[in-house]
C-alpha positions, 0 to 999 in steps of 0.5 A, spaced: 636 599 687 640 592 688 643 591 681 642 597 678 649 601 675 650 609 677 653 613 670 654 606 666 660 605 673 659 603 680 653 597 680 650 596 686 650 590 689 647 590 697 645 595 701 648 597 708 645 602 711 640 608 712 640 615 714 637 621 716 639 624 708 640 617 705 642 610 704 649 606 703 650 601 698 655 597 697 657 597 690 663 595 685 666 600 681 667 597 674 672 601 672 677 600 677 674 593 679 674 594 686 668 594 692 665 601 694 661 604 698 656 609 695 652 614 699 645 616 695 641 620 698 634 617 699 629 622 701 626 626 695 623 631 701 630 634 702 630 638 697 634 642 694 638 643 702 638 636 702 642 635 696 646 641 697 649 637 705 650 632 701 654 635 695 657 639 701 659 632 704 663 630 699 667 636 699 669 637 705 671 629 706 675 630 700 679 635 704 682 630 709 686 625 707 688 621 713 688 612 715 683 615 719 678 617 716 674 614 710 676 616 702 672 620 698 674 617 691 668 620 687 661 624 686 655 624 682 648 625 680 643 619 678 636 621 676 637 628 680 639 625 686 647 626 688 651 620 690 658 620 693 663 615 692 667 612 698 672 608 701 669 601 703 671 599 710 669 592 713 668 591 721 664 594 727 661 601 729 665 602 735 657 601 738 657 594 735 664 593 739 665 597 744 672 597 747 673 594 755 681 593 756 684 600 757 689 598 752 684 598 746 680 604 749 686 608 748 688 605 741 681 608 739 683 615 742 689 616 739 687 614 732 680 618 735 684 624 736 689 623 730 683 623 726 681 630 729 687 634 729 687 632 721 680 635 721 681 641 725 687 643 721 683 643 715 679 647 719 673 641 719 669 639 725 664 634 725 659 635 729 657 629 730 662 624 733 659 619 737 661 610 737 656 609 731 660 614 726 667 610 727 668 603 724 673 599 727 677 594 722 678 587 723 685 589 724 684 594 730 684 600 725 679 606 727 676 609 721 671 615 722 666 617 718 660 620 716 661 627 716 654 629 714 653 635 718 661 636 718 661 644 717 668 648 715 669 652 720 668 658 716 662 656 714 654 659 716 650 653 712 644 652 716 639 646 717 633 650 718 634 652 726 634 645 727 639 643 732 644 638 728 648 632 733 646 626 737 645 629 744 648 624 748 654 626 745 653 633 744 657 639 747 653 645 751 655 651 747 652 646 740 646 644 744 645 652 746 645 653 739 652 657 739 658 657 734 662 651 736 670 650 734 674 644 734 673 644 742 666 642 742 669 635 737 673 634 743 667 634 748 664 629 744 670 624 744 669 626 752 663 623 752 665 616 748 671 615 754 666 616 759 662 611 756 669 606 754 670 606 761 664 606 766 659 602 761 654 609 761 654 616 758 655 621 763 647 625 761 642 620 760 633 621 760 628 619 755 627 626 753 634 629 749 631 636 751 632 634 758 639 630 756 641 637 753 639 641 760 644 636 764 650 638 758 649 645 759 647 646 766 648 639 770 656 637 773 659 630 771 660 625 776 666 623 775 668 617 772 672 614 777 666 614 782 663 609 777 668 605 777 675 606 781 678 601 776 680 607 771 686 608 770 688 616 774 690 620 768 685 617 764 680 620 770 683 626 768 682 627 762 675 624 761 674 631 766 677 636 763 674 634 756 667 634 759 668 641 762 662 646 760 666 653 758 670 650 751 676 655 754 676 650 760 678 644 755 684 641 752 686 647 748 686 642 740 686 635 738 694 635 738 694 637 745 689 631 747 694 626 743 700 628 746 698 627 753 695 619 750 701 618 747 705 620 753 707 612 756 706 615 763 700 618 761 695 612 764 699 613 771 698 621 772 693 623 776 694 629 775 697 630 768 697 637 765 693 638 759 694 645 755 
């Protein structure tokens, strides 16, 4: 594929990465003279359902237009396979640079759930937040991406009864194979502040069935209890986001940015979250 150009366009120059429905290609469009990244599907055996997530990918990206959150710039076909054209963006997966100073976690969650709300207001959830879906750039910018199993709201596609989401991150009612909303995107960004702040996700075990079990039935040990230096109402936050019942959470993303853009928020130990 290295060298090769797509609909007389974007000439591939290097790969970046693979997925479960693809690979991601760093390429140059010719037309407009910049670097992109390209996102063609890979695994023929998808079929027509395959295609058919992917082509809805790039919809639902092209819906949101936020700092951050990739660009959809494009969307083809080349030899029967779909493609998308996307904003490339230089730096680390949040995996690759996980935060440690408590001035950077909370940069990360606001750009985070400022991400979310624009998704969430577009009736868009992701469904699959976790560090290796936001790259962070050179310059501090989070950016999320792959929304490869991002639904509307309102949508009732369905990927064959299997269960969608990496279950570390995963909330319980997504896990038990329920309707979710934007609450459960939240219980997602839960989990990646506990991980921020104690080092460890808070349901962990070789076997996900098992991993799924605890998200549904097990309670969190709090953050605190791993590591007192977390900041009180951080502690409460990272609580209330990882309650089991949706009802029990933040009620929105707008809800959760407004308590971190709060400058007292750090220091609450007991900070109303709506």
């Amino acid at each position: 594929m290295i060298g090769k150009t797509l609909n007389e366009r974007y000439k591939i120059t290097a790969e970046l990465g693979q997925g479960g429905m693809g690979t991601v290609y760093r390429a140059h469009d010719e037309t407009l003279h910049r670097d992109v990244a390209v996102k063609l599907m890979s695994n023929t055996k998808l079929g027509t359902e395959g295609r058919t997530r992917l082509m809805g990918e790039a919809q639902t990206i092209a819906q949101l237009k936020h700092a951050n959150i990739v660009t959809v710039f494009d969307v083809g076909e080349v030899d029967s396979l779909p493609y998308i054209v996307m904003e490339l963006v230089e730096g680390k997966t949040l995996r690759d640079a996980m935060p440690t100073e408590w001035e950077d976690i909370i940069s990360i969650a606001v750009q985070v759930t400022a991400a979310l709300q624009h998704a969430h207001e577009h009736e868009v959830i992701h469904r699959d937040l976790k560090p290796e879906n936001i790259v962070i750039e050179p310059d501090g910018a989070a950016k999320l991406m792959d929304f490869g199993i991002a639904h509307s709201i309102s949508s009732r596609i369905t990927t064959d009864g299997m269960v969608i989401g990496t279950v570390y991150y995963m909330s319980p009612e997504q896990a038990m194979g329920r309707s979710v909303d934007a609450r459960s995107d939240l219980y997602s960004l839960g989990v990646m502040l506990y991980e921020f702040s104690t080092g460890e996700v808070p349901f962990e075990d070789f076997d996900p069935i098992a991993v799924i079990s605890q998200h549904i039935n097990a309670p969190i040990v709090p953050p605190r209890a791993k590591n007192s230096d977390i900041p009180a109402g951080l502690d409460v936050l990272i609580t209330r986001l990882l309650e089991k019942e949706p009802d029990d959470r933040p009620s929105s993303a707008q809800a959760v940015l407004k308590v971190l853009n709060d400058p007292k928020f750090l220091d609450t130990g007991a900070y109303p979250v709506a």
